[in-house]
Backbone bond lengths (Angstrom), bond angles and torsions (degrees), N, CA, C in turn:
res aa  C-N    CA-C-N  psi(-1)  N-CA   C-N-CA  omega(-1)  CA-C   N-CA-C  phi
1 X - - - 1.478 - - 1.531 110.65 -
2 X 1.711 104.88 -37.17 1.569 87.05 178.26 1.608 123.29 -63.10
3 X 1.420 91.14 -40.64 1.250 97.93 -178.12 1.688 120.06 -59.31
4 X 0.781 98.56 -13.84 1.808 107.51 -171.80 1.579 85.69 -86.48
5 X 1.586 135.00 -21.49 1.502 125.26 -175.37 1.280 116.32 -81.92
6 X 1.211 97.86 -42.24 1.509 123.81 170.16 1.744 129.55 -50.25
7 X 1.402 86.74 -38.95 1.797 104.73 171.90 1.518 106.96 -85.32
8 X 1.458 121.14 -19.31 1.564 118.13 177.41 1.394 101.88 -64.56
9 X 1.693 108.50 -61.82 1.306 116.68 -159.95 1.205 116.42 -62.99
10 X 1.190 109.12 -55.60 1.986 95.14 155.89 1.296 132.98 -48.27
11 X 1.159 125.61 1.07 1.162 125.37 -175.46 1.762 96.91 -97.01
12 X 0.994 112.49 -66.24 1.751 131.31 161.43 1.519 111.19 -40.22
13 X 1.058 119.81 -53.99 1.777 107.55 157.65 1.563 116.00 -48.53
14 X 1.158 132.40 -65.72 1.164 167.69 165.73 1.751 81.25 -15.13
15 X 1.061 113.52 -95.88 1.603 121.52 176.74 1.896 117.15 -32.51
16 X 1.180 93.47 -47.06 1.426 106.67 173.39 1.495 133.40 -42.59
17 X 1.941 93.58 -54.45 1.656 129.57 164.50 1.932 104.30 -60.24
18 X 1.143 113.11 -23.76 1.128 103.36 175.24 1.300 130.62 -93.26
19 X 1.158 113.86 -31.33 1.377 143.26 156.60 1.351 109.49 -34.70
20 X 1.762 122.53 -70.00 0.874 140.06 -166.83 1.711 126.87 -62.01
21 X 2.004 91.91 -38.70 1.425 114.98 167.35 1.706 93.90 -53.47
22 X 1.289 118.04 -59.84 1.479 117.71 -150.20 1.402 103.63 -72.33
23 X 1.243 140.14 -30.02 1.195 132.78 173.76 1.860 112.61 -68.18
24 X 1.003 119.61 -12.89 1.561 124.48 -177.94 0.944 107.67 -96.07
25 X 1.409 120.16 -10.03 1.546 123.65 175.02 1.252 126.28 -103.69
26 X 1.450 101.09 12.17 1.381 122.03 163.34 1.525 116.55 113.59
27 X 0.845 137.96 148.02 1.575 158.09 162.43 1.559 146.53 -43.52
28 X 0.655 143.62 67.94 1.867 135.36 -151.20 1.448 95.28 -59.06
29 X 2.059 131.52 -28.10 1.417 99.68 171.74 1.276 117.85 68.38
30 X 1.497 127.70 -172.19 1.282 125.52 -170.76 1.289 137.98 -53.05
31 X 1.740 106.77 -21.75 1.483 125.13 -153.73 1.861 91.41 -79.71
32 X 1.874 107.98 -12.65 1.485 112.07 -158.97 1.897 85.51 -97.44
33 X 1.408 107.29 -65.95 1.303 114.42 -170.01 1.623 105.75 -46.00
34 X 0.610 98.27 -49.35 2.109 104.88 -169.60 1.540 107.58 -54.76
35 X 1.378 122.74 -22.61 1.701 127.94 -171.81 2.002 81.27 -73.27
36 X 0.777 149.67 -36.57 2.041 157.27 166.94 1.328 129.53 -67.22
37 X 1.621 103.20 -12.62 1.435 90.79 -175.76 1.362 115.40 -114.76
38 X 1.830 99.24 166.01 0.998 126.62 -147.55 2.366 112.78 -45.19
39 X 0.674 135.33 -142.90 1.101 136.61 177.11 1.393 131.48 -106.18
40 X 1.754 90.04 -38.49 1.462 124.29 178.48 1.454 121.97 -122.27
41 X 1.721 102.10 33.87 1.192 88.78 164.20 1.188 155.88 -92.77
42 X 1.537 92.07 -7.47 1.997 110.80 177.72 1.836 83.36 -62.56
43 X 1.238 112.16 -62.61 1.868 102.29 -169.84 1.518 112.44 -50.49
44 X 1.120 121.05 -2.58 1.434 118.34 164.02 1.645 124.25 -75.82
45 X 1.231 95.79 -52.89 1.150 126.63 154.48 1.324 123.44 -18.80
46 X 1.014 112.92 -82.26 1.624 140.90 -174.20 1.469 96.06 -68.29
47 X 0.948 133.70 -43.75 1.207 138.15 -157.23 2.146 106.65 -92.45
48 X 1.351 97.69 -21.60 1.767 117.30 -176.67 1.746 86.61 -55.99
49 X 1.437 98.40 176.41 1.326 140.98 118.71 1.260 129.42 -10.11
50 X 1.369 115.88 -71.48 1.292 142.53 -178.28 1.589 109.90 109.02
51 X 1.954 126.20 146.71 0.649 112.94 174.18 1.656 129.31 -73.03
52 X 1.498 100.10 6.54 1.944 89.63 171.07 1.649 94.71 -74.97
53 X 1.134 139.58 -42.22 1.439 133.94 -171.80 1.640 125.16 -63.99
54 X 1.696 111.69 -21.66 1.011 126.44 -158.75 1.908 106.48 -67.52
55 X 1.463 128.00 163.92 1.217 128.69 -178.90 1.532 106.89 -94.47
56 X 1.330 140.96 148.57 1.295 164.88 170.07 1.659 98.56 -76.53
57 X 1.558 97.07 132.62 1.581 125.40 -171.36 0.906 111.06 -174.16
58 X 1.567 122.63 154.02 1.543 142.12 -152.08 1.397 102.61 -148.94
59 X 1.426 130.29 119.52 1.612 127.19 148.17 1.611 99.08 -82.09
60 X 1.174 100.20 174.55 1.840 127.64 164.75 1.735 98.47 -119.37
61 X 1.201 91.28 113.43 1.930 97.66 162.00 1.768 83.36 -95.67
62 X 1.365 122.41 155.42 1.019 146.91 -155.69 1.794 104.70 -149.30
63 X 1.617 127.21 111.64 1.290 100.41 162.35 1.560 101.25 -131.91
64 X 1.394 102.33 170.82 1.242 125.03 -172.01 1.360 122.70 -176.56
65 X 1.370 101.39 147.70 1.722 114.50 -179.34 1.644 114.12 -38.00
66 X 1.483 123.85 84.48 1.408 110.41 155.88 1.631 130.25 -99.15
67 X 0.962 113.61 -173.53 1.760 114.42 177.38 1.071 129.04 -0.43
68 X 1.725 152.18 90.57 1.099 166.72 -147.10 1.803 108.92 56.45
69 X 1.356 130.74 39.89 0.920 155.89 -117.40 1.787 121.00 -21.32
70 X 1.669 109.48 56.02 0.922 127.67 -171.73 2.328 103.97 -84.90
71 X 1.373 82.07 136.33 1.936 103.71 -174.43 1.666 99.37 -46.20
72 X 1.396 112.60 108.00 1.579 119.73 -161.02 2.005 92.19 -121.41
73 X 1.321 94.25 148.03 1.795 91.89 165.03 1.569 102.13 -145.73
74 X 1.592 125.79 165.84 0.954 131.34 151.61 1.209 152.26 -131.10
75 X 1.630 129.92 160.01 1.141 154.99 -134.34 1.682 106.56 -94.94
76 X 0.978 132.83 158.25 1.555 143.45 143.45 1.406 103.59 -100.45
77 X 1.674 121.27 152.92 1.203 109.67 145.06 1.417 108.17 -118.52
78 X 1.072 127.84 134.14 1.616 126.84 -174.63 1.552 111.22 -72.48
79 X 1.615 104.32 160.05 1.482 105.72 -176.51 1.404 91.19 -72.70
80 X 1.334 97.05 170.60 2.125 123.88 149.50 1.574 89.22 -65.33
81 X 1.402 89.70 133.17 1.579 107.36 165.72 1.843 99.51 -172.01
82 X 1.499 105.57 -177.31 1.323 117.32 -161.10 1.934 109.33 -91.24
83 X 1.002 105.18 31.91 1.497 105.22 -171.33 1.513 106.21 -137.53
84 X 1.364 105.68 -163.84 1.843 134.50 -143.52 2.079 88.23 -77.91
85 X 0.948 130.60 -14.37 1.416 133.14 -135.63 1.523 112.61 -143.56
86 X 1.159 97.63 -19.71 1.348 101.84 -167.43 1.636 135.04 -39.18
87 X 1.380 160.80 96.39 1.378 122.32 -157.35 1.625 88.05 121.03
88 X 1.579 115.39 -48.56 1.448 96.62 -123.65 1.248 132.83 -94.96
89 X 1.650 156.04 70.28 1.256 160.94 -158.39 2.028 106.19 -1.44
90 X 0.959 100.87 129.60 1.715 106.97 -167.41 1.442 99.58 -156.01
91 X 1.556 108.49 163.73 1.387 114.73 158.69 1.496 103.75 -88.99
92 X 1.635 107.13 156.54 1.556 112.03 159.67 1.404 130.92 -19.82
93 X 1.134 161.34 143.47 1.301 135.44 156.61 2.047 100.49 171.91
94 X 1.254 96.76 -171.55 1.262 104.81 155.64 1.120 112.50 151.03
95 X 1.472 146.15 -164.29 1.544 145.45 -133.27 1.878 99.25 -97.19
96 X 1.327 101.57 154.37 1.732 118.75 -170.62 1.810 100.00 -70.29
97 X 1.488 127.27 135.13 1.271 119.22 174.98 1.403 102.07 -124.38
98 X 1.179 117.76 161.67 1.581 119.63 -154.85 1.814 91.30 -70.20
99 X 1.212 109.98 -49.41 1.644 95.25 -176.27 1.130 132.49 -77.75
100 X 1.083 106.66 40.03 2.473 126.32 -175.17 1.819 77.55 -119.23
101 X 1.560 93.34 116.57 1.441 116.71 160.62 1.770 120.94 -50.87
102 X 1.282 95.90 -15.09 1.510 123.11 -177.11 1.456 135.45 156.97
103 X 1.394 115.73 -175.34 1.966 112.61 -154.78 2.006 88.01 -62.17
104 X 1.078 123.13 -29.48 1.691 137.10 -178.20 1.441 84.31 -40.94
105 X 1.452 92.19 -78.04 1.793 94.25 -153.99 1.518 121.67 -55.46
106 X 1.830 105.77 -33.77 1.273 105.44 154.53 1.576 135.93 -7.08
107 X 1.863 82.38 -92.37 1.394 103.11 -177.88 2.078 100.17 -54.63
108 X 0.973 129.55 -59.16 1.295 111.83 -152.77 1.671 116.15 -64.19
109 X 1.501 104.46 -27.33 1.267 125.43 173.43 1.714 108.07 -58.96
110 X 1.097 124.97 -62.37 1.468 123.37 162.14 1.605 126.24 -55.91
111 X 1.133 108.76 -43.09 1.466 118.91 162.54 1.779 104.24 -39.82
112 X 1.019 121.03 -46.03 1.099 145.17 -154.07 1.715 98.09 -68.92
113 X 1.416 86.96 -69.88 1.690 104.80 -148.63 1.623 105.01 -84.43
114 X 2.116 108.89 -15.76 1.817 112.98 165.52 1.623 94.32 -76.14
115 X 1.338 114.28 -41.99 1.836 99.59 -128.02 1.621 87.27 -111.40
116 X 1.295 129.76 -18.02 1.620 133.56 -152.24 1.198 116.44 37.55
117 X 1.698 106.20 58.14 1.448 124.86 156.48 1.658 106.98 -83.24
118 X 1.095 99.83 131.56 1.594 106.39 -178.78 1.403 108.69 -82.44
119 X 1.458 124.46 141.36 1.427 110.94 175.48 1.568 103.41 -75.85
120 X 0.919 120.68 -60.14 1.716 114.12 -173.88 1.653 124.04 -41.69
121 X 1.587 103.86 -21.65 1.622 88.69 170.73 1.494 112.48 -105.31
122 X 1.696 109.06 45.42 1.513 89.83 173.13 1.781 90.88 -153.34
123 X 1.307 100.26 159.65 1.761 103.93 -168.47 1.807 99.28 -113.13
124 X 0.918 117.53 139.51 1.723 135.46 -168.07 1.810 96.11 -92.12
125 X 0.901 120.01 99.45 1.594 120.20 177.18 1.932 118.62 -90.66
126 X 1.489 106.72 -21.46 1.516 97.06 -172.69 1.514 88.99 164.75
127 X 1.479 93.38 169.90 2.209 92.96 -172.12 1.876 88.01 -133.93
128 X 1.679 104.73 160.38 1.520 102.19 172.91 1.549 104.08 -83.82
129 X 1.429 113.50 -144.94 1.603 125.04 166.86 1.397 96.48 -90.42
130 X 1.885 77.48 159.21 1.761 79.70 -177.36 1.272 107.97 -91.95
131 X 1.414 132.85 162.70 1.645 130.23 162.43 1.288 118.10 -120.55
132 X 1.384 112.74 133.78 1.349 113.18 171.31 1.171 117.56 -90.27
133 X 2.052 111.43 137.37 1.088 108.07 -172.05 1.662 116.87 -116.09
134 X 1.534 108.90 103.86 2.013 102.50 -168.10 1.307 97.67 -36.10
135 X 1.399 132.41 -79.42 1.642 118.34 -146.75 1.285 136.00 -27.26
136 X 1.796 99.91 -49.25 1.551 103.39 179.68 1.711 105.26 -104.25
137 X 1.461 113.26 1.20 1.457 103.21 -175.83 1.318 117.68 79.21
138 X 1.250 107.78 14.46 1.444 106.52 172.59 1.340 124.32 -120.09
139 X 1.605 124.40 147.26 1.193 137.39 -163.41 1.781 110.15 -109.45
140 X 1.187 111.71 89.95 1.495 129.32 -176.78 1.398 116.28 -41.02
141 X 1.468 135.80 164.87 1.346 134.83 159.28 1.272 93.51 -164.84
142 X 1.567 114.72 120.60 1.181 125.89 -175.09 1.467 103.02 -101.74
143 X 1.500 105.47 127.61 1.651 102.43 175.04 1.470 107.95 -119.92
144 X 1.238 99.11 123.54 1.904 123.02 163.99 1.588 125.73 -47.38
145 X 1.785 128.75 91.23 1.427 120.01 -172.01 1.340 92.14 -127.32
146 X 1.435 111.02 158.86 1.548 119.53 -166.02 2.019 93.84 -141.67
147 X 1.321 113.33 129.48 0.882 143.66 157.94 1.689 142.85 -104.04
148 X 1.275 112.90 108.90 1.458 120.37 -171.06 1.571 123.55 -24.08
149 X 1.744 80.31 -55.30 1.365 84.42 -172.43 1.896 110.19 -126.61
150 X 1.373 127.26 -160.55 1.391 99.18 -167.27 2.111 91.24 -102.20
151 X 1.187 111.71 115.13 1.492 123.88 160.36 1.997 119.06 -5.17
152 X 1.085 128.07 115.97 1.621 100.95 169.08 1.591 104.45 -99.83
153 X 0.786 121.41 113.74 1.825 171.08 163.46 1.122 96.82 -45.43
154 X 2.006 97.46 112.98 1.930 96.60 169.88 1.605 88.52 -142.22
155 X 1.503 104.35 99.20 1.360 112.41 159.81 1.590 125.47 -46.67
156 X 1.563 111.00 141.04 1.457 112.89 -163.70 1.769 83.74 -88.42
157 X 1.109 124.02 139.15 1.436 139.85 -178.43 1.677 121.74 -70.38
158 X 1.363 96.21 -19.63 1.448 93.65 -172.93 1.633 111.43 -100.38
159 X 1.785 116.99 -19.91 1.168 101.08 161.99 1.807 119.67 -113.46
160 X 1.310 103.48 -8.76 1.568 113.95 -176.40 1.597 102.91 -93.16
161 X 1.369 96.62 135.70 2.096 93.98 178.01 1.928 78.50 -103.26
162 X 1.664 122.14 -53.48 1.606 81.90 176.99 1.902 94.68 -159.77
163 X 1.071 106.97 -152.04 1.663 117.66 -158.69 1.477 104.63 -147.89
164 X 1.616 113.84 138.50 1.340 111.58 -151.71 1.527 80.54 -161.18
165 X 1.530 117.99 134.74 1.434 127.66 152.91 1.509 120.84 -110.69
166 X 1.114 117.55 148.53 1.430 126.13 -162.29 1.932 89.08 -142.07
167 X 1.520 94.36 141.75 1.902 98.72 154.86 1.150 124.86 -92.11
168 X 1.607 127.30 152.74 0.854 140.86 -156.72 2.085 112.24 -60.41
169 X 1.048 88.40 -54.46 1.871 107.76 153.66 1.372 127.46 -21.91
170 X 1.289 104.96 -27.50 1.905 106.51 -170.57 1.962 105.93 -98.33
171 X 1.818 105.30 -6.85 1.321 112.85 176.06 1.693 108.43 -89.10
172 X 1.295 89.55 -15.96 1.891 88.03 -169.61 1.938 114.85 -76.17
173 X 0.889 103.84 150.63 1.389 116.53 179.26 1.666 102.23 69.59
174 X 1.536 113.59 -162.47 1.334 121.57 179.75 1.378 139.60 -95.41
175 X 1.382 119.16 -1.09 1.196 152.05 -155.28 1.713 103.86 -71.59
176 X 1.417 118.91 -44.61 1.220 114.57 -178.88 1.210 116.20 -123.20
177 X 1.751 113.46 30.69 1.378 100.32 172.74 1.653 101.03 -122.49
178 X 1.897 90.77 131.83 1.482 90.41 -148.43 2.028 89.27 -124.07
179 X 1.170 128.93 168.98 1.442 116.37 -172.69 1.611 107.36 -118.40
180 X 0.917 130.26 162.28 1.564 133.39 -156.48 1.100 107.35 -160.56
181 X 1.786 122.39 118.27 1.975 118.40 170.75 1.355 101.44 -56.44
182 X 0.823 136.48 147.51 1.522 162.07 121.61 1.038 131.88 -62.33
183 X 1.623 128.83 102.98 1.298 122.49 -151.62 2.100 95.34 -102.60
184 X 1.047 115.03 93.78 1.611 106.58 176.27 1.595 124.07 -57.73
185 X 1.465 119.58 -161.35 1.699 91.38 179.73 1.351 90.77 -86.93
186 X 1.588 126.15 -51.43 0.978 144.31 -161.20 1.699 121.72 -92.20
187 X 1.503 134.40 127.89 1.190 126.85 -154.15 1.731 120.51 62.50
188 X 1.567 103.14 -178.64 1.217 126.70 -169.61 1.204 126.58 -48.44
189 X 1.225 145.94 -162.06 1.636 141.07 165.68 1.401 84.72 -105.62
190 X 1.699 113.49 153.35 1.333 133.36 169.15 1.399 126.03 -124.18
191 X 0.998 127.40 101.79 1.732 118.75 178.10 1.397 125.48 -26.47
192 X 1.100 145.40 113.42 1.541 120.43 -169.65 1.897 93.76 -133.98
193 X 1.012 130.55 152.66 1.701 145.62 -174.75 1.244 86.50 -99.73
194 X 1.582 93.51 153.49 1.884 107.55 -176.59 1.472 83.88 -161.21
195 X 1.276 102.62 -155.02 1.966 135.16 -165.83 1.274 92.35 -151.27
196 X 0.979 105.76 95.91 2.247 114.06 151.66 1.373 100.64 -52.93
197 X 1.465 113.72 127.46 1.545 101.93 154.65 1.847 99.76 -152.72
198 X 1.042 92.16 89.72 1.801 112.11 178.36 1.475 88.39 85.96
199 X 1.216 120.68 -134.19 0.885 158.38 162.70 2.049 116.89 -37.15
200 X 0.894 97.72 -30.30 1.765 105.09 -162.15 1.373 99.88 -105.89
201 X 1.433 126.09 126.20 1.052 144.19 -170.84 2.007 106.59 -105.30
202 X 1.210 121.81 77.77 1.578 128.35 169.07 1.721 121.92 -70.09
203 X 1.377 76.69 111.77 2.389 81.13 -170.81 1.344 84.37 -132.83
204 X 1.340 85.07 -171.48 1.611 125.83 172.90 1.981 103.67 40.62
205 X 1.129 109.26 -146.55 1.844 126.91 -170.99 1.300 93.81 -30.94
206 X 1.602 123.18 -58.78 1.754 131.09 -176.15 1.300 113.83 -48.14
207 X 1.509 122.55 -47.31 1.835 129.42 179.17 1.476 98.02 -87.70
208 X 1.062 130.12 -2.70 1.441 105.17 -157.29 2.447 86.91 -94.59
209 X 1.997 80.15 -41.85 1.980 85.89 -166.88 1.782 81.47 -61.10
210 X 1.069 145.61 -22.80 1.957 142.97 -140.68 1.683 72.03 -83.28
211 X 1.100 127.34 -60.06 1.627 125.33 -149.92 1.540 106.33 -71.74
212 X 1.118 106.22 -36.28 1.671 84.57 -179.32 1.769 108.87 -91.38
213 X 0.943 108.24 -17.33 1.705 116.35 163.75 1.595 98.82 -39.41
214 X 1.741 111.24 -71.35 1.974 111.77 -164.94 1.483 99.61 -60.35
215 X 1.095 133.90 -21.04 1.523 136.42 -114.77 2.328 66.66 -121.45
216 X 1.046 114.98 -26.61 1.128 106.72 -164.50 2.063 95.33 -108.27
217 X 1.154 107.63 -20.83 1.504 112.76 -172.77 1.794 100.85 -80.34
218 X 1.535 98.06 -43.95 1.462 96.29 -160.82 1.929 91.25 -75.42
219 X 0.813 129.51 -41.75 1.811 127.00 165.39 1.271 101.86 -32.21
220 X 1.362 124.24 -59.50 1.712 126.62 -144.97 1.783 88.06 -81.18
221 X 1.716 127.08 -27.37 1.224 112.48 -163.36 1.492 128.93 117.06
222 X 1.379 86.78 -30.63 1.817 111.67 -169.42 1.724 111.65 -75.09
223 X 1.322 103.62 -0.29 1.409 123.55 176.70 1.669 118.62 -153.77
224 X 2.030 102.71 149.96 1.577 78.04 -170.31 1.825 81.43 -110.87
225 X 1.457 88.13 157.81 1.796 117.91 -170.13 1.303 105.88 -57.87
C-alpha cells in the first residue's frame, strides 16, 4: 500500500514539474483569459476607474490529487449579500493588506482564513497574469500551490455558504461551457460564458483566471485539449 502511495505521488509531482516548466515558459495572458469573458466587458472597462486606480488582490488556485487521482482544485461559493459578488463561485482569495509581505502572502493568508487551508501544508509553484476586474476595482493575481494530498476544508461561515472541488478535466474542451443573460443592477441583460458544473454556474474573473490555467495545463501536457 505504501508503495502504491508513493507511485501516486510521483505521479502528481510529475504533473506538477510540468506545469511549473510550462508556466516559466511563458504565459498565454489575455489571448487565454478573453476566450471567458463576459460580453460587456471592454464597456466595463471604459466605463471603470481605470486599472492604475484599481486595488491589489490575490486568489490561491490550489491543486491536488482528487478522484482517480486526477489534478483537482477548489472553489468558494460566496454568501448572498448586498454587493458586486454576491452568489458567486470563486477561488479563495481576497484584497492585499499592508501586513502580507506580498500578493503570495495574500493569497495564502485568505486561502487560509475562507477555506482553512494551512499555509505550511502546501508549496507555491508559480502565479498566472493578473486581471483586472471593473466591478469591484480590483486587480487579481492568481497564485499557483500544490498539495500532496486533498486539504480538509473548513469554510469561514460568515463569507463562504460552502466549498466544492472539481478536476481540472471537466474545464477542457467545450462541453461545459455554456452562456447565461446576466441581469446587472443597472442596464440591460448581458450574455456572459461560464462552466456548468452540476449545479454551479463559474463566469466572469473565476472562468476568465480557469482559462488560462487549462490553456496553460493542456501546453504543459498535464491535460488533454
Amino acid at each position: 500500500m505504501h508503495h502504491e502511495q508513493s507511485m501516486k505521488q510521483t505521479l502528481f509531482l510529475h504533473q506538477i514539474n510540468l506545469l511549473e516548466e510550462a508556466l516559466q515558459a511563458g504565459l498565454p495572458g489575455q489571448s487565454a483569459q478573453l476566450l471567458m469573458a463576459p460580453a460587456h466587458r471592454d464597456e466595463l472597462i471604459r466605463s471603470s476607474r481605470g486599472m492604475e486606480n484599481a486595488r491589489q488582490s490575490a486568489v490561491l488556485i490550489l491543486l491536488f490529487p482528487g478522484e482517480n487521482q486526477a489534478l483537482s482544485t477548489a472553489f468558494i461559493k460566496r454568501m448572498e449579500y448586498e454587493g458586486v459578488h454576491s452568489g458567486q463561485v470563486a477561488f479563495p482569495g481576497g484584497k492585499y493588506e499592508e501586513e502580507d509581505k506580498d500578493l503570495i502572502a495574500t493569497a495564502l493568508r485568505e486561502a487560509n482564513e475562507e477555506a482553512g487551508i494551512r499555509p505550511d501544508t502546501v508549496r507555491v509553484f508559480g502565479t498566472l497574469s493578473d486581471l483586472f476586474v471593473p466591478p469591484s476595482n480590483f486587480i487579481i493575481s492568481p497564485v499557483l500551490a500544490c498539495s500532496l494530498n486533498k486539504p480538509v476544508f473548513t469554510p469561514d461561515r460568515t463569507e463562504v455558504a460552502e466549498i466544492f472541488t472539481l478536476p481540472l478535466s471537466h474545464f477542457t474542451g467545450n462541453s461545459n461551457i455554456v452562456e447565461r443573460d446576466f441581469h446587472p443592477r443597472s442596464g440591460n441583460p448581458v450574455r456572459v460564458p461560464g462552466y456548468q458544473a452540476g449545479d454551479y454556474f463559474i463566469w466572469g474573473a473565476t472562468a476568465m483566471i480557469l482559462s488560462e490555467l487549462i490553456a496553460v495545463a493542456v501546453k504543459a501536457g498535464t491535460l488533454k485539449g
